[in-house]
N, C-alpha and C positions, 0 to 999 in steps of 0.2 A: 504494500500500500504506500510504505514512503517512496519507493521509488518512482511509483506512478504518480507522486501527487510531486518530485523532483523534476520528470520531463513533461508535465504537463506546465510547470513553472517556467519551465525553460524554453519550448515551444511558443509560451506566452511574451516571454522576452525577446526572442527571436523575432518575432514578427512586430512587435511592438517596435523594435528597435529597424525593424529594414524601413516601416511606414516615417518613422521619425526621420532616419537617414534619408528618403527620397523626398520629406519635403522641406528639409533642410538643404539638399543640394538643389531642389527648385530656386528656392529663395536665393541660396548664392549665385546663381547661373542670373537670375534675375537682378540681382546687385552688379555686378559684372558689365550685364550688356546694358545697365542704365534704364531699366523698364522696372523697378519697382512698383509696387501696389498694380501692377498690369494683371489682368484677369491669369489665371491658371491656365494651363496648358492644354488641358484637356476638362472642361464641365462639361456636367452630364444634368437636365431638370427635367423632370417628367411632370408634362402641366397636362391635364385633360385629355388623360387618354392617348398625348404626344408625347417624343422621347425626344429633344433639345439637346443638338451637343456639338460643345463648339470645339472646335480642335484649332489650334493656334489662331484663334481669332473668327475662323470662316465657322457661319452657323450652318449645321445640318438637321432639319425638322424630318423624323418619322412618323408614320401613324403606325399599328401594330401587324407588319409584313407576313408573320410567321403562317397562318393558315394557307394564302396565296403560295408562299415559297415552298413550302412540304407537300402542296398538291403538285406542284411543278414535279419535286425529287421525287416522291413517289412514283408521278410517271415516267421520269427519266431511267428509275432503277427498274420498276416493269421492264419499259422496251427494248434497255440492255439485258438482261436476260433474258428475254425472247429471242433475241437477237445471239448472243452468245452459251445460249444454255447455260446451266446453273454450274458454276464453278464448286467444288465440293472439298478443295482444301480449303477457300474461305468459309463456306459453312462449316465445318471442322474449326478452323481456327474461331468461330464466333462464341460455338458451343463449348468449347475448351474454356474460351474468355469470360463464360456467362457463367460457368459452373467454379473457375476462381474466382468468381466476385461475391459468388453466394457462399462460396465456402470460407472467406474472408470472414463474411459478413456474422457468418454464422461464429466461429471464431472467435470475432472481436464481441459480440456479441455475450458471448459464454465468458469471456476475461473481465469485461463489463460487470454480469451477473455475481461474477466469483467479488468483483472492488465492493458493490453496493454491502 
């Protein structure tokens, strides 16, 4: 238990320390080139449904793409295998991939149980 309650400490400072580190070298990159108090590099605002984000200055407005684009992939991944018949080492390699994630899961899961 103390170990996990050690790298979960540490894990915690790790990341805490990368976000501090990257906006700490924002700010001096911005000191530097003389644009202090200049917007961020990259904002992201989700107003009404829109996702707003401006990447060095130029605004990009979206509204929510995702249904539109997975009906396209889904027909695109149909046609290619119609077209080239079902490859069976990739199915192989999926089912491999699916059942180490559940076995993770399971796993982590059970180490979880044994901490509570």
């Amino acid at each position: 238990m103390r170990v996990l309650v050690q790298i979960v400490c540490m894990i915690g400072m790790l990341v805490t320390g990368i976000f501090v580190g990257i906006d700490r070298a924002e700010q001096n990159m911005q000191k530097m080139q003389g644009t202090m108090g200049a917007p961020r590099a990259i904002q992201i605002t989700p107003q009404d449904g829109k996702i707003e984000i401006a990447v060095l200055g130029q605004v990009v407005e979206t509204k929510n793409p995702v249904p539109k684009v997975a009906a396209k992939v889904r027909e695109t991944v149909t046609s290619q295998q119609e077209k080239n018949g079902t490859n069976y080492l990739a199915v192989v390699g999926n089912e491999v991939g699916t059942g180490l994630k559940n076995l993770s899961r399971k796993v982590m899961n059970f180490i979880f149980a044994l901490a509570e």
